[in-house]
N, C-alpha and C positions, 0 to 999 in steps of 0.2 A: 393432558397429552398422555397419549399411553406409549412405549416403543414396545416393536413386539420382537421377538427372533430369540435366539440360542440364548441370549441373556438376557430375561422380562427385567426391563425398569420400567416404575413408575414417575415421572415428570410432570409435576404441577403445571397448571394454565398459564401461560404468559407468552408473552414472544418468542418465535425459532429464531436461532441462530444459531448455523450450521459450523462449528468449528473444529470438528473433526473429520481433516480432510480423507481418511481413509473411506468415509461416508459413499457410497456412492447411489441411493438411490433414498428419494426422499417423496412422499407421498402423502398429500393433503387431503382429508377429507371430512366434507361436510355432514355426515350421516350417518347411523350405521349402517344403512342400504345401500349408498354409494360405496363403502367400505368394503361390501360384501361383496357387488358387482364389479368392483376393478380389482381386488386385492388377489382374483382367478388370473385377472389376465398379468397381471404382474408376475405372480410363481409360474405360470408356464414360460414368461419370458426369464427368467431366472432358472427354469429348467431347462431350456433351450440352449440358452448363452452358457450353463457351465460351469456357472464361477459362485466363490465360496461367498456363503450369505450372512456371517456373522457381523459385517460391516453394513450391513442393508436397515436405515431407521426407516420405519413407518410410523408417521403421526397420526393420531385419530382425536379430534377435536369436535365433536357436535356442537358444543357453544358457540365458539366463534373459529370455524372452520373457511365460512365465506370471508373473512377480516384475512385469513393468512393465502386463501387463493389469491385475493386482489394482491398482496404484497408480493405474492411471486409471479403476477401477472404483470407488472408492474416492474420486477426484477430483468422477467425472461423473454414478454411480449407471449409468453403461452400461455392459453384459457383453461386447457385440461389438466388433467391426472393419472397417470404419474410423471414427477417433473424428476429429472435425473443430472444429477450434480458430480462429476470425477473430478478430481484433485482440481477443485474450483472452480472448472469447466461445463458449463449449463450443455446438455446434450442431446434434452428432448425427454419426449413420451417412451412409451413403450415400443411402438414402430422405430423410431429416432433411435435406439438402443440396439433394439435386433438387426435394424441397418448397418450402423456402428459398428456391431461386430461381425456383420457379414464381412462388412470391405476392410476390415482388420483396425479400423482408428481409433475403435473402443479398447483393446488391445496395449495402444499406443497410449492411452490416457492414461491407464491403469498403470502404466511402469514410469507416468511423467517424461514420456519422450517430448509433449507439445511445446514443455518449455526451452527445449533447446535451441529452438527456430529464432532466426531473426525478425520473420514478420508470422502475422495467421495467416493472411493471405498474399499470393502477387499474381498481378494481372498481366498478363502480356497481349498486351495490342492498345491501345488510348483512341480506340474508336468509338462509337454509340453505344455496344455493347459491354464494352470495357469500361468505360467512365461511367456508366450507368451501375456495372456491380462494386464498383470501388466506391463511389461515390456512399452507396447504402451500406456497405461491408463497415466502411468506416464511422459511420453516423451511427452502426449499431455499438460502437467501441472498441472494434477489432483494429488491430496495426495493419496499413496494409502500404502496396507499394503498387504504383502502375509503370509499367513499362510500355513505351514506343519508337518507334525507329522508324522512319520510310527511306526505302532502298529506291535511291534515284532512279527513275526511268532513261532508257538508252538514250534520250535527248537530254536528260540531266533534272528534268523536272523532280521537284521535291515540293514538300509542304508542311506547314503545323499541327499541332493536335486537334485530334476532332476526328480522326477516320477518315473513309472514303466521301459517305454523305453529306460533310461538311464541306470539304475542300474538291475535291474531284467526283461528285457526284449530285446527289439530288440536290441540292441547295443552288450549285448555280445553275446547272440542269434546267431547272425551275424557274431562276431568272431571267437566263436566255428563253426558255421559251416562251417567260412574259416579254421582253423585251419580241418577239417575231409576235408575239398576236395585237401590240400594240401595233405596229406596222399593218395589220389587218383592219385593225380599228381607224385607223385614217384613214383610209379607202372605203370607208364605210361612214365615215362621220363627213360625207361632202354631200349623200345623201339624207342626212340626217340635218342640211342646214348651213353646215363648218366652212366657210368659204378663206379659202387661202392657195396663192397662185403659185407661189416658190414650190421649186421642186422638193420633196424629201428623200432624203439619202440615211444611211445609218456609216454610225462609225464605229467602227469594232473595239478601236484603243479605248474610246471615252466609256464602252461596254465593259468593257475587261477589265478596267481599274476600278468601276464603281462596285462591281462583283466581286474583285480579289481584296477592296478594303472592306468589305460588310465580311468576308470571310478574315480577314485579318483581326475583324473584332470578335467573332466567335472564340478565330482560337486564343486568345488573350482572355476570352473569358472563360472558357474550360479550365485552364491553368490555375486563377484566381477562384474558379469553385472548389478546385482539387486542395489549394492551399488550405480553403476556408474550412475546407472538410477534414484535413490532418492529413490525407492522404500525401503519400512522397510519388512524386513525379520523376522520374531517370527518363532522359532521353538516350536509350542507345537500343543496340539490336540486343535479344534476351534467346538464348537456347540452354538447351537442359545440358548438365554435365552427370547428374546423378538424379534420381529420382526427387529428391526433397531441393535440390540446390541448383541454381541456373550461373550464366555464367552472362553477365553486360559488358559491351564495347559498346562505347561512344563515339562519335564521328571522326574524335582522332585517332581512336584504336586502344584506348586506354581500358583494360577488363578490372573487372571488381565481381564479387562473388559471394551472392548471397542466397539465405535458404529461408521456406517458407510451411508451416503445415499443410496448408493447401494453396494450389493454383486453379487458375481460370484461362484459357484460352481462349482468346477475343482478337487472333490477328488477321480476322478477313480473307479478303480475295484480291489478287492485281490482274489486269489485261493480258489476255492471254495471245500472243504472235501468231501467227501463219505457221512459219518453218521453212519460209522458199526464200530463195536469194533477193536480198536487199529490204527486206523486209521491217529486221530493226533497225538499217543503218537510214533508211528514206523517209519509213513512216511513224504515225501519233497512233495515240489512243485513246480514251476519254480522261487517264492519266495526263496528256498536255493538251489537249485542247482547251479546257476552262484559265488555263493562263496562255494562251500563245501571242507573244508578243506581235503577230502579226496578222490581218485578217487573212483568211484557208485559202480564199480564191474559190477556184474551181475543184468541185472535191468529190473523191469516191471514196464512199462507205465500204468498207466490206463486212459484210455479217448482216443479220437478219433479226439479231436480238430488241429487245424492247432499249437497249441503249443507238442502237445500229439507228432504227426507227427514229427517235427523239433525238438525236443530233441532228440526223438528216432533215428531222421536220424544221427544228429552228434554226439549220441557217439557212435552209430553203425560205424559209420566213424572213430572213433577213438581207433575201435580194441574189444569194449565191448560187448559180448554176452547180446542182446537186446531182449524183450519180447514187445507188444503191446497187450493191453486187450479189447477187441471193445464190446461195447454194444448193435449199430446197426449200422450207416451207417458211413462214413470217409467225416471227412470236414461238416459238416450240412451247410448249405446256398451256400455253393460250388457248381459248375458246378459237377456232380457226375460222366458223362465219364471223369473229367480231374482228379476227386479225387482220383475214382478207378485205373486209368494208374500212376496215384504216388504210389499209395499204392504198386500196383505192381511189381513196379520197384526196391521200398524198400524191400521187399520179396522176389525176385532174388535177391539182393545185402545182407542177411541174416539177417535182422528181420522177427521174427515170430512173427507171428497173431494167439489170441487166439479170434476165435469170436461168438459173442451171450452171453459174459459171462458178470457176472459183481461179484465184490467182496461182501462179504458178511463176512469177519472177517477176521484180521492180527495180527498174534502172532510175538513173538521175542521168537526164536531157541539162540542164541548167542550174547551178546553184543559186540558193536566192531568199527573199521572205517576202512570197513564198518562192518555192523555185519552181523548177518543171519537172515532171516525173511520164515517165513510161511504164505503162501496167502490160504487163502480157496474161490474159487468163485463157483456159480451158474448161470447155464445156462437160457438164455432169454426164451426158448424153450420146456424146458423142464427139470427133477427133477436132472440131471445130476450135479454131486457136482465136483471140479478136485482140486486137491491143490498141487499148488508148491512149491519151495526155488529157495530166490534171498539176493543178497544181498544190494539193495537198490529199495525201490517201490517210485514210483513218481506219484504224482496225478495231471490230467490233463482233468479235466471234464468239465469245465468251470470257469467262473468266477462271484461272487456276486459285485454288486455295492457300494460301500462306502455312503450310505446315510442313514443308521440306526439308527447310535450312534451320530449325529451331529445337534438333537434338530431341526427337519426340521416342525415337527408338533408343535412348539412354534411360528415361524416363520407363519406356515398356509401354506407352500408348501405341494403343493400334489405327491404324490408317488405311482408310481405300486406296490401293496401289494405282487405282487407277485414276482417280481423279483429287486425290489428296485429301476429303473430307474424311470426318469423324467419325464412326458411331455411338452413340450416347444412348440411355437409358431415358425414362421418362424424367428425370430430374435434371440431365444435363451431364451425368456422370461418364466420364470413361471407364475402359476396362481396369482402369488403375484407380483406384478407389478415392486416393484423394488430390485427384487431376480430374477439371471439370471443362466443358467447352461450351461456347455460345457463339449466336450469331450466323455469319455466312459457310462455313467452313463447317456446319453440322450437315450430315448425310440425310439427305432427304427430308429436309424442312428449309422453309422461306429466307430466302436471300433478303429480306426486307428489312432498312434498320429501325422501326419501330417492333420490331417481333425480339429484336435483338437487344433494344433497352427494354421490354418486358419483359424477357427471357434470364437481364443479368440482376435487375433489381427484386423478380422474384426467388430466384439462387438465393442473392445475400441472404433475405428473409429466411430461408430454409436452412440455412447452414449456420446461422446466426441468431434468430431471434424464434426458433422451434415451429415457424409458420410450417403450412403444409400445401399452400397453392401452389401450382405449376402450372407453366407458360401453356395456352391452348392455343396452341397450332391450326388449329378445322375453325376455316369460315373464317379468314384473313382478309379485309378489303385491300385494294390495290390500287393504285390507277395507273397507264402509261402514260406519258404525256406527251402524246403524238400532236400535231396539229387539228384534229377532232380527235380529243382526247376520250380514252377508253377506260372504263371504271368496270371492277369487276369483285364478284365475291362468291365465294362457296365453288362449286362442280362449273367445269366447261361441258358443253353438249354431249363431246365426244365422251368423255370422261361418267356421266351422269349415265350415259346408255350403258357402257361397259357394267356400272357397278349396277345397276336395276334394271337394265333390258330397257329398249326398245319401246315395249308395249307398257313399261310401268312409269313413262313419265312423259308429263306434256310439257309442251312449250309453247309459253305464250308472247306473242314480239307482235311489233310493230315499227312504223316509221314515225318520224314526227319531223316537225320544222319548228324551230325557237323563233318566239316572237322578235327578238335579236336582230334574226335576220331577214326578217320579212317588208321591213323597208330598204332595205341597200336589195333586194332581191336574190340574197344569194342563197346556194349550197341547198335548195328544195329537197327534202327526203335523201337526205344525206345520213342524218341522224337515226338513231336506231336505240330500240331498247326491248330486252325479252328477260323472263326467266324460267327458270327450270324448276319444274314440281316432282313431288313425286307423290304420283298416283295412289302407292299402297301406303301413305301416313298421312292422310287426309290433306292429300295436296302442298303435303309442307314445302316449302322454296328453298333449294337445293344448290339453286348456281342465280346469280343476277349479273346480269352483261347492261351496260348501259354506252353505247356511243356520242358524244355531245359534247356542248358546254358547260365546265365546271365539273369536271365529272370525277374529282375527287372529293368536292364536295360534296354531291350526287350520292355517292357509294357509303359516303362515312357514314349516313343515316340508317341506310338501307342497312350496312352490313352491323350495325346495332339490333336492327331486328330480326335480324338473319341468327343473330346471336341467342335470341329469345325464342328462336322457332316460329317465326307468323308464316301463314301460313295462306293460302291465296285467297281466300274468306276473308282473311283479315285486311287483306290491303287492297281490297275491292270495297271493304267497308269502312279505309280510313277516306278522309279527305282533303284534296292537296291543297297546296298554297297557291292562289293566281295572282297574275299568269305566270308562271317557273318551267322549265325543262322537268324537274321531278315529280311536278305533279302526272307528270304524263306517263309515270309508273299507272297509276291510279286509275288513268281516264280512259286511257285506250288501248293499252295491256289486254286484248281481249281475241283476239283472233290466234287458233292454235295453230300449229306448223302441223298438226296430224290433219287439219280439216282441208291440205293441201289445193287452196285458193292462194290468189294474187295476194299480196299486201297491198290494201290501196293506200293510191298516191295523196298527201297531206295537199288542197289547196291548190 
């Protein structure tokens, strides 16, 4: 071993160990070629950052150089060189260092401010996102803490850990909309054979208890992986008081106040109101509907969202005289031919659409479960007033971001004023160097909670264990789960044209009919499926829209090879599985939208 710097010593071969903590950069190498090649990029980074070098050991081992990589691979989870060590602290490469001291934390190393912290890390939100970077933050050997809170809805609804997706979101989402296409499925299975003469009915209670205890076993199990993990659980609401230190209340009110070297911001999005009279005192949101102690009745949606959509479709599925109140267009950011053919399909299958309207006041006719309500709306268009009765309204317009009430202007994070999201860097990072955000609540990137556990488990790795991957955003699959559920990935049409014109991209689509349905007779050329090329990179598939059944499993394939670039060549020259719905990517995917003919009709 040779060290080299302001005072040459010689060091005989044997094991490193580093115990001289003033140390702060240590550099392994196998060669004197690789020696020669990094030990450039190293003194520019030491000329950049500024700081005095007589504490800087570099090793150089030709013998057994590969024996001391693997032991600090092994150490740090990093494969390269140079590895850099401050007062104990593993900090990364050379990038990992000149980062460090852009956002000031390398700084902080160097004066031993990290030990003053009660945790490295704390998490604020115990969502997908949230238990996803705690969970890895901790498994790397960092202290960490998670905090959650849910702030009862104006009906008083509350829930356990797990975020939105667990308890008031996809999960029973999901359920309920299995539970409405089973109801399909009997109606269909009388011509497939199934003979039985009692009527069927559903029941909402016997629905809603079998969904709220599969949710009650989630969140029992978050909890018990949190333990298992070391990770500390605080149930209370968490806002900043000072940049490094937050301040917890618990449901009784009781604060406790602790600090962290770094934080993570994971606390979502809640249902966002109207703003007109009676609004919060009358009506729900996707927040009480998945526990409402009693079936809706008669019910209008208002809003147009892919939630608006999918509620509407399963309880219309489950026998309920359904209203939808549109304000302009169905699905915003959606492909808008694939939003409109859902919409459609729902409107033949009996939800009504009331559209151009929006509310403008809600009384209470009846107290009750459910009671009766009076909607008065106003048309987009014009002075046109219409007022109905229902007996339960749900609101479904969007969604605000949870970064208001959580002290983010004591910290110095910055926020869109206008719609409370983040801005972050490609890493996840705020303007505050060591306050990071993930999830719903980041500024133009995917509301999705699996983006949101990729996005916090590859953080931890980054902050933690010197990885260098980061979450990719481009070519996310999706699916809504409307009643012909819609599966989609990459560019929507509109969206594809904007960024390559017009003339630089085809579309190829068709109809099809699932073999499914072709003995109960139903739904002929209902189904739909296109994608989007682009012309100038040899047809590569840009956007996939798939209308159908199954169509989240449909997309997860696709949107794997969307991921690899296939390109129309390619999936004209795989071959599908029969008989399936996604083979019919494959088979009849052929007729382009520019060659401006009919779609013919399947059968």
């Amino acid at each position: 071993l040779h060290v080299t710097g302001p005072r040459t010593t010689c060091v005989p071969n044997g094991s490193v160990r580093i115990t001289d903590h003033r140390c702060i950069s240590t550099c392994v190498y196998s060669d004197e070629q690789h020696f020669s090649a990094m030990s450039g990029a190293s003194k520019r980074a030491r000329s950049s950052i500024s700081i005095c070098t007589q504490n800087i050991l570099t090793v150089l081992c030709p013998e057994n150089g590969t024996n001391y990589q693997e032991m600090l691979l092994e150490m740090t989870g990093q494969k390269t060189v140079p590895q850099v060590f401050i007062n104990k602290t593993h900090v990364g490469g050379c990038d990992k260092t000149l980062q460090a001291h852009k956002d000031g934390s390398l700084q902080s190393l160097l004066k031993g401010e990290n030990e003053a912290f009660e945790y490295d890390l704390i998490v604020i939100g115990g969502g997908s996102g949230g238990l996803s970077c705690s969970k890895e933050a901790a498994s790397l050997g960092k202290k960490v803490m998670v905090l959650d809170y849910v702030v009862p809805t104006p009906k008083g609804t509350t829930w356990g850990l797990g975020g939105t997706c667990v308890n008031v979101g996809c999960i029973p989402k999901k359920l309920m909309h299995q539970a409405a296409l089973l109801g399909s499925a009997m109606e269909d299975a009388r011509k497939f054979g199934w003979e039985f003469d009692e009527s069927v009915k559903h029941n909402w209670e016997t629905m809603k208890t079998a969904v709220n205890n599969y949710i009650g076993s989630l969140n029992w199990g978050y909890r018990v992986s949190l333990r298992d993990k070391n990770v500390n659980y605080v149930n209370a609401y968490a806002e900043f008081v000072e940049p490094h230190k937050i301040k917890a209340t618990n449901k009784r009110g009781k604060e406790t106040f602790h600090t962290a070297a770094r934080f993570v911001l994971a606390t979502g999005e809640r249902p966002r109101y109207l703003g007109v009279p009676g609004d919060q005192e009358y009506c729900i949101t996707s927040d009480d509907l998945f526990s409402l102690p009693y079936c809706p009745g008669k019910t209008l949606i208002v809003g147009a969202s892919y939630v608006a959509l999918e509620c509407g479709g399963f309880l219309a599925g489950l026998g309920l005289d359904v209203t939808i109140m549109v304000r302009s267009i169905l699905l915003r950011g959606f492909d808008q031919d694939m939003a409109n053919r859902a919409g459609e399909y729902m409107e033949e299958h009996g939800v009504k659409f009331i559209r151009k309207h929006v509310p403008i006041k809600v009384c209470e006719l009846e107290a009750g479960t459910p009671g009766r309500l009076k909607v008065t709306s106003k048309s987009t268009e014009s002075d046109e007033v219409v007022e109905g009765e229902y007996n339960t309204v749900l609101i479904a317009v969007g969604r605000n971001a949870c970064t208001d009430k959580i002290g983010l202007d004591k910290a110095g994070v910055k926020v869109n004023p206008k719609n409370g999201k983040i801005p972050v860097n490609d890493e996840e990072q705020t303007n505050v160097p060591h306050i990071y955000a993930i999830g719903d609540i980041l500024e133009g990137k995917w509301e999705l909670t699996p983006v949101a556990i990729q996005a916090g488990k590859l953080l931890a790795r980054r902050l933690y264990a010197g990885a260098a991957v980061k979450c990719d955003y481009i070519n996310v699959p999706t699916t809504v789960f409307t009643p012909m559920e819609y599966g989609a990935c990459g560019l929507s049409e509109e969206k594809a044209t904007e960024f390559y014109g017009q003339d630089n991209i085809e579309v190829y689509h068709s109809l099809f009919w699932p073999l499914e349905f072709t003995v109960p007779g139903r739904d002929n050329n209902k189904c739909y499926s296109k994608i989007i090329c682009n012309k100038l990179d040899n047809d590569r598939v840009i956007g996939f829209h798939y209308l159908g059944p199954n169509a989240g499993e449909v997309t997860q394939g696709f949107g794997a090879a969307m991921k690899c670039g296939v390109t129309k060549e390619q999936l004209d020259g795989t071959i599908g599985i029969h008989p399936t719905c996604a083979e019919k990517i494959y088979l009849i995917v052929q007729l382009t939208k520019t060659e401006k003919s009919q779609i013919p009709q399947k059968n």
